[in-house]
PLY file of the C-alpha trace (Angstrom):
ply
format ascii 1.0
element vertex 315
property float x
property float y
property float z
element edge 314
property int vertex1
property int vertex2
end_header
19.11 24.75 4.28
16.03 22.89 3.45
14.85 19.85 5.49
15.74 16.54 3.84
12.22 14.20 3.13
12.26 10.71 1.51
10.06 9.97 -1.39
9.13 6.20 -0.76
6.55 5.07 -3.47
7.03 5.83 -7.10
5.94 8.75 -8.82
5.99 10.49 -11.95
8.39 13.77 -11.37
6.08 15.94 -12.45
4.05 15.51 -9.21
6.72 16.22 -6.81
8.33 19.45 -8.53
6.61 22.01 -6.22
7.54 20.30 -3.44
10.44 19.80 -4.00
11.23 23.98 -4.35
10.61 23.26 -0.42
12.23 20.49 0.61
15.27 18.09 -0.19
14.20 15.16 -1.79
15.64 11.82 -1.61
13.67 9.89 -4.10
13.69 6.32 -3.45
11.50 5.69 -7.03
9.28 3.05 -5.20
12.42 0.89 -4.19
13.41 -0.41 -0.34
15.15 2.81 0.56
17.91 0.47 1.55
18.85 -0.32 -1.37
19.17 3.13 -2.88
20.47 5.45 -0.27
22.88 4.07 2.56
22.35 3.95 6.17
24.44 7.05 7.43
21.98 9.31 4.60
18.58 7.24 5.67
19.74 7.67 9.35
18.85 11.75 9.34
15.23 11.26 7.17
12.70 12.50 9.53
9.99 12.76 7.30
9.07 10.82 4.00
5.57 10.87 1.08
4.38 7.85 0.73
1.06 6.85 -1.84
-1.48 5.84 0.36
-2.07 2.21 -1.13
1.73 1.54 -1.21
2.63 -1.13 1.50
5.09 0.66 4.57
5.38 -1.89 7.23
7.30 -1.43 10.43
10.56 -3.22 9.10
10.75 -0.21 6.33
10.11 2.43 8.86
13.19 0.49 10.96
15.65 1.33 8.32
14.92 5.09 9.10
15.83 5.55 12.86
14.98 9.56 12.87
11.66 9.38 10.75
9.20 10.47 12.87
6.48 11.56 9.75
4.86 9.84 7.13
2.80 11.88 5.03
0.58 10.77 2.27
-0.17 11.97 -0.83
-3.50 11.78 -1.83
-6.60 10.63 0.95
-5.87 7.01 1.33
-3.90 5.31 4.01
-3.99 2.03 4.03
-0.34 0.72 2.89
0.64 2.47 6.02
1.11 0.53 8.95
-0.62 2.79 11.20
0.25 0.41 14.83
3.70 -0.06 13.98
4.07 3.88 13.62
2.26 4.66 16.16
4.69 1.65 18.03
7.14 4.03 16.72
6.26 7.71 17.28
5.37 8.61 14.27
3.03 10.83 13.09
0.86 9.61 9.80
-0.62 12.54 7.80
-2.76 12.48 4.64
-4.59 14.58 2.31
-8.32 14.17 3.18
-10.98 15.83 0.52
-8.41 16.65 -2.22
-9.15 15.02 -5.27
-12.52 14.27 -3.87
-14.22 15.86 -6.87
-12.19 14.19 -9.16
-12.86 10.74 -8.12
-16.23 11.64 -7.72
-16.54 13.22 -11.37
-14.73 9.52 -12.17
-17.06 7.69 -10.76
-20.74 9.18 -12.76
-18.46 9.09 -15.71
-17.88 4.92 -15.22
-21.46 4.50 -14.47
-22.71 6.57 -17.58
-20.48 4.46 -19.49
-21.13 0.76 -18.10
-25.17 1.50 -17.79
-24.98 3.36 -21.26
-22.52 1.05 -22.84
-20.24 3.84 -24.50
-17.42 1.42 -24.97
-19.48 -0.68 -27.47
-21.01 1.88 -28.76
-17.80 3.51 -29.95
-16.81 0.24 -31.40
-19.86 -0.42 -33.12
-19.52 2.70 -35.18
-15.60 2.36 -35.39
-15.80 -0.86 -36.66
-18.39 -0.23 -39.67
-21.00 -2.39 -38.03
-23.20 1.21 -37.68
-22.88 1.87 -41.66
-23.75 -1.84 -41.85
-26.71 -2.27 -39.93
-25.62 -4.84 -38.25
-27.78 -6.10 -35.13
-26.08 -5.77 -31.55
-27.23 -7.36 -28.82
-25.11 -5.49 -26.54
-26.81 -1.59 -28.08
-30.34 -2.64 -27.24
-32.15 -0.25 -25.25
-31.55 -0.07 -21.46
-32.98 1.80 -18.31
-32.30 5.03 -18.22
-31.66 7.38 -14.93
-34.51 8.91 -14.23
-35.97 6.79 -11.16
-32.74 4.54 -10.63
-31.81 3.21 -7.12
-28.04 4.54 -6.68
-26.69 2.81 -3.31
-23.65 4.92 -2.41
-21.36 2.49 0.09
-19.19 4.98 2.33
-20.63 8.52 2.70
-17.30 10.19 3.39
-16.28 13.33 1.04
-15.90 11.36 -1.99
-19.44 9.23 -1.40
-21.18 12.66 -0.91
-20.28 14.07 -4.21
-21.27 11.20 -5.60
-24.47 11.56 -3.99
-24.65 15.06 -5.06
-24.10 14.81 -8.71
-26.45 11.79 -8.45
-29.17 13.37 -7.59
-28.99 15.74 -10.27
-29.65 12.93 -12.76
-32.76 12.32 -11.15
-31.91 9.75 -9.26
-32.93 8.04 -6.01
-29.92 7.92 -3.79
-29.44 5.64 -0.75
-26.65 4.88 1.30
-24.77 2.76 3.80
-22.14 4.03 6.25
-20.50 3.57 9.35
-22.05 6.36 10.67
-25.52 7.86 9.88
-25.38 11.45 8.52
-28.24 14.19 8.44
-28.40 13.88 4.61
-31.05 14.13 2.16
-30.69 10.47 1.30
-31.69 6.94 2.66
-29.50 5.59 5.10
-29.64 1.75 5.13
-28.69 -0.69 8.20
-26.26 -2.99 6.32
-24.75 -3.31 2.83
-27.18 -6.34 1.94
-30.20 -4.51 2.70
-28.31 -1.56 0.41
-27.55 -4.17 -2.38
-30.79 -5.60 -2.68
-32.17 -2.23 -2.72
-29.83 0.18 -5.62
-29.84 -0.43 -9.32
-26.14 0.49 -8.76
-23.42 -0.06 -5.98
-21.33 2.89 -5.86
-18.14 1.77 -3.67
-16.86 4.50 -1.82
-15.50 3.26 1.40
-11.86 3.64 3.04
-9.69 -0.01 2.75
-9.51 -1.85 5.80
-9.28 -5.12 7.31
-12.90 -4.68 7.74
-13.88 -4.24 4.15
-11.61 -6.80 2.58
-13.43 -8.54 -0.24
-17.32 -7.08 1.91
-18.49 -7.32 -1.84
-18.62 -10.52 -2.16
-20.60 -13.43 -4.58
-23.45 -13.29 -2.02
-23.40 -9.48 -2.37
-23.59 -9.22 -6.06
-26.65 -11.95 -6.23
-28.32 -9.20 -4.26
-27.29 -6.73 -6.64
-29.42 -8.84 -9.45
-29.19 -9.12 -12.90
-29.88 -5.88 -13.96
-27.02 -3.96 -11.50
-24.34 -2.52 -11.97
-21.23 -2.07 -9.48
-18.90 0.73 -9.63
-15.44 0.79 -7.79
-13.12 4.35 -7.52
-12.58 3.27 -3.73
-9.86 0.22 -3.42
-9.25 -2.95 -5.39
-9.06 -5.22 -1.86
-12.72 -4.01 -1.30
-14.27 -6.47 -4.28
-13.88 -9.78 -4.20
-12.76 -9.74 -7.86
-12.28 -13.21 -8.95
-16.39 -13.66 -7.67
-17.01 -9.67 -9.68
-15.69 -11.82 -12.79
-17.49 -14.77 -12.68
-20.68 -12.93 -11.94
-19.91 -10.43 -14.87
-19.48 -13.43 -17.14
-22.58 -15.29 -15.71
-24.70 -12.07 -16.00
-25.22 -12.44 -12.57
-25.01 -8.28 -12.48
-25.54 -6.68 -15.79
-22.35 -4.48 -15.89
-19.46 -2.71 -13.77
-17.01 0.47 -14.02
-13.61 -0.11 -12.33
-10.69 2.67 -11.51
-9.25 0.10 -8.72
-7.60 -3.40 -8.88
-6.42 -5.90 -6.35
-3.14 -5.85 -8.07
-2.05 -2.47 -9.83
-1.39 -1.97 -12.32
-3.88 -4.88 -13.51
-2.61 -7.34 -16.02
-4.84 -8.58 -18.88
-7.48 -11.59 -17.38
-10.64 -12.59 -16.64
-12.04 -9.21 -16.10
-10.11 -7.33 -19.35
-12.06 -9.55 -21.63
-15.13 -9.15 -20.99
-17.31 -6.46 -22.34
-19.44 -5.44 -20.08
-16.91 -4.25 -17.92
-15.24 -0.44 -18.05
-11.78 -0.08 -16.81
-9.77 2.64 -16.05
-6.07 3.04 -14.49
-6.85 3.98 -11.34
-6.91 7.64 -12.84
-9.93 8.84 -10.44
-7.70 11.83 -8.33
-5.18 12.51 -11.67
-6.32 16.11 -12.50
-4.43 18.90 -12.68
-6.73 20.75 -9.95
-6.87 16.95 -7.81
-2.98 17.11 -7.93
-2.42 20.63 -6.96
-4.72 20.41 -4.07
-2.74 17.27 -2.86
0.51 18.87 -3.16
-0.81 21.37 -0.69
-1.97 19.33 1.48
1.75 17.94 1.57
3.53 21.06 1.62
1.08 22.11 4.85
1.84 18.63 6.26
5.44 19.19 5.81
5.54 22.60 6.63
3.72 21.74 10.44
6.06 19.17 11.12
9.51 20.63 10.52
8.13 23.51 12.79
7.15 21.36 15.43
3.31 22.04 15.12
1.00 19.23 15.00
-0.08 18.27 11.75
-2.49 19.99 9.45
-3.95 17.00 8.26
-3.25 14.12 10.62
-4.64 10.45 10.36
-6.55 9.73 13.64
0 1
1 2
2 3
3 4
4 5
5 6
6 7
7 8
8 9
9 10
10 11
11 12
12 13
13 14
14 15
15 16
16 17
17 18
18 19
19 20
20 21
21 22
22 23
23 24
24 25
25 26
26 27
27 28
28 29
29 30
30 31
31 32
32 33
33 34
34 35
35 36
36 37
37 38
38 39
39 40
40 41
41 42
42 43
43 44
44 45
45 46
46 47
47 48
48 49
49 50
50 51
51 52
52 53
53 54
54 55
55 56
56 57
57 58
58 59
59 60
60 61
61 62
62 63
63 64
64 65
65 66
66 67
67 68
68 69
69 70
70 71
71 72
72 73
73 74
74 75
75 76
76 77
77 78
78 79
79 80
80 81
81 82
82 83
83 84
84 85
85 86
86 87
87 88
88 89
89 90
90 91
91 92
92 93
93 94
94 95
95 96
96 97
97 98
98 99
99 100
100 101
101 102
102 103
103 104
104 105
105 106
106 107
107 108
108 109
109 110
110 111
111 112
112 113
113 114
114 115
115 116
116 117
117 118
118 119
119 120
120 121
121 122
122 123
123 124
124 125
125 126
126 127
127 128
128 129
129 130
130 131
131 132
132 133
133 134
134 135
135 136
136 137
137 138
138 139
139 140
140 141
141 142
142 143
143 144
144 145
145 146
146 147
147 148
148 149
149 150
150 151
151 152
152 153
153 154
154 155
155 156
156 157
157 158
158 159
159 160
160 161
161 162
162 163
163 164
164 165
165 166
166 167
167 168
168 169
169 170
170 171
171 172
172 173
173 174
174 175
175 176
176 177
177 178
178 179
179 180
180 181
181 182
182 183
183 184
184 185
185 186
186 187
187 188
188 189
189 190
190 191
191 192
192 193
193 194
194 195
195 196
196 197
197 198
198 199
199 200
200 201
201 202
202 203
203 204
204 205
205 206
206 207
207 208
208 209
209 210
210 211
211 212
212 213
213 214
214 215
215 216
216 217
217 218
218 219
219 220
220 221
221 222
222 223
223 224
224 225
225 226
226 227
227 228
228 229
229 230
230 231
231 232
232 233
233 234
234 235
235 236
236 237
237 238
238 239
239 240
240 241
241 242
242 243
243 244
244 245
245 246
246 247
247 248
248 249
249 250
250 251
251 252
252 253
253 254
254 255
255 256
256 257
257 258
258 259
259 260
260 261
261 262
262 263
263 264
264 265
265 266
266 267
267 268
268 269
269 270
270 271
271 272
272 273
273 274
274 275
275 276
276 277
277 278
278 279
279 280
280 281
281 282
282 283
283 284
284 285
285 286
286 287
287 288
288 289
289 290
290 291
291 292
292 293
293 294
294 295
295 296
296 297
297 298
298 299
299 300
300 301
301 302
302 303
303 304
304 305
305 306
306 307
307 308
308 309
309 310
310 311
311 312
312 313
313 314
C-alpha cells in the first residue's frame, strides 16, 4: 500500500501526476489542511510537498502530529519554518540545482529584454508607429554587451549559470557572495561596492531574514542611471515600493522581474511603467526544470519512507 503524503501549497495537477504513481496524495490545494481533511486522516501524514515560498509555520505543522518530513518542491525554502521543525523533528528537504538552468536561461532573457527594450519594440511595430515613422524616445540606441559590468548577487548554482552564459556575451562579470569561490570572476567585499561597480544587478541570492529588502533606495542610487536590476531570486529581496519610485524617477534606467513581494502581483506602480519587464514568476516552469524537481521529490520521498536520511536535505 503506498505511503500517504500531504500536498500543502497549490499546484497545477499536472506537476504532481508522477508522483503521485508513488505515493497517496492528500491534496490540500493550498488550503489549512484543517479545513479540508479531518484530524483522525491528518493525524497519520508523515510526510507532505510544500512550494518553497509558501508560508508553513509551526502551528500548521501542529495540526499534523506524525509529520516528521517536509519536502520541497523546487530549491527554495524559505516559507518553511525551519526552527519550529527542527523544534519538532522534522526533517526539511528540497530540490537544490533543479531548475537552475531554467531560471538562469530566465534571467539573460529579462536582461536582453529590459537593456534591449523588446517590449517596446514589439509595440512600436504592432501598433503602426514603425510603418509611420514615428519618433520614440524609448527605441533610441543603447549600450550594448560587449564590455558591460554584470554584478551577479549570490553565486550559488543559479548565480553561476548566470555567470556562465554571461560571459559568453562578452561580458565582464563580478560578484558578491557569502562565501568567496575560486571562480573566474571578481569577487567584491559588499553589495555596495558590487552596485556601484555592474551596469546590471543580477539578484540571485536565497530569501532570508538577512536579505529582506538588502536592495534598497540607497542601493539602486549606486546602481546609477544607466543600470539595470534583474530579480529571478525572491520578491522580499527588493525593496519594491523604493525599485518603483526609482524606475519612475530614472534613478536606474530599467529592470526585469520573475519575483514579487506579493504573488501573484496585482496591477500598480510597477505594471505601468515601461521600462520595467515582468514575468509570472515562470523562471523554473520548463518541462526539463519540472521533471528534474519531481525527482528530486520522488528521491526525497523515497529516503524517508525507508528510513534513510534524505537525499537532498536542507542544512
Amino acid at each position: 500500500m503506498p505511503e500517504k503524503v500531504l500536498i500543502y501549497s497549490k499546484f497545477p495537477k499536472a506537476l504532481m501526476v508522477r508522483i503521485g504513481e508513488r505515493f497517496e496524495l492528500l491534496d490540500a490545494a493550498g488550503k489549512p489542511p484543517s479545513e479540508v481533511f479531518s484530524a483522525e486522516q491528518l493525524s497519520t501524514i508523515r510526510a507532505m510537498i510544500t512550494a518553497g515560498g509558501t508560508q508553513l509555520p509551526g502551528r500548521v505543522m501542529d495540526t499534523l502530529p506524525s509529520l516528521r518530513a517536509i519536502v520541497c518542491y523546487g530549491t527554495g525554502y524559505d516559507g518553511v519554518d525551519l526552527a519550529a521543525a527542527n523544534e519538532r523533528n522534522i526533517i526539511v528537504g528540497n530540490s537544490p540545482g533543479a531548475n537552475a538552468a531554467s531560471v538562469a536561461d530566465l534571467a539573460v532573457t529579462l536582461m536582453l529584454a529590459a537593456t534591449r527594450r523588446i517590449i517596446p519594440a514589439d509595440a512600436f511595430v504592432r501598433d503602426g508607429s514603425w510603418v509611420a515613422s514615428k519618433p520614440s524616445p524609448l527605441l533610441r540606441a543603447l549600450p550594448g554587451n560587449p564590455g558591460r559590468r554584470i554584478g551577479i548577487y549570490g553565486m550559488g548554482e543559479i548565480g553561476r549559470k548566470i555567470a556562465s552564459r554571461m560571459a559568453a556575451f562578452e561580458t565582464e562579470v563580478g560578484y558578491f557572495s557569502r562565501t568567496k569561490y575560486d571562480l573566474p570572476y571578481r569577487s567584491f567585499e559588499s553589495l555596495d561596492a558590487l552596485a556601484e561597480w555592474c551596469d546590471v544587478l543580477m539578484i540571485a541570492v536565497r530569501a532570508s531574514t538577512e536579505t529582506h529588502h538588502v536592495v534598497n533606495a540607497d542601493t539602486l542610487k549606486k546602481l546609477g542611471s544607466d543600470g539595470y536590476v534583474v530579480n529571478i531570486a525572491r520578491g522580499s529581496v527588493i525593496d519594491e515600493t523604493a525599485l518603483a519610485a526609482a524606475l519612475k524617477d530614472k534613478v536606474i534606467a530599467g529592470a526585469g522581474l520573475d519575483v514579487f513581494e506579493k504573488e501573484p502581483h496585482p496591477p500598480g506602480a510597477l505594471t505601468s511603467l515601461p521600462n520595467v519587464v515582468l514575468t509570472p514568476h515562470v523562471g523554473g516552469h520548463t518541462q526539463d526544470s519540472h521533471a528534474a524537481m519531481q525527482d528530486c521529490v520522488i528521491k526525497n520521498l523515497e529516503a524517508f519512507f525507508a528510513g534513510q536520511p534524505l537525499a537532498y536535505p536542507v542544512r
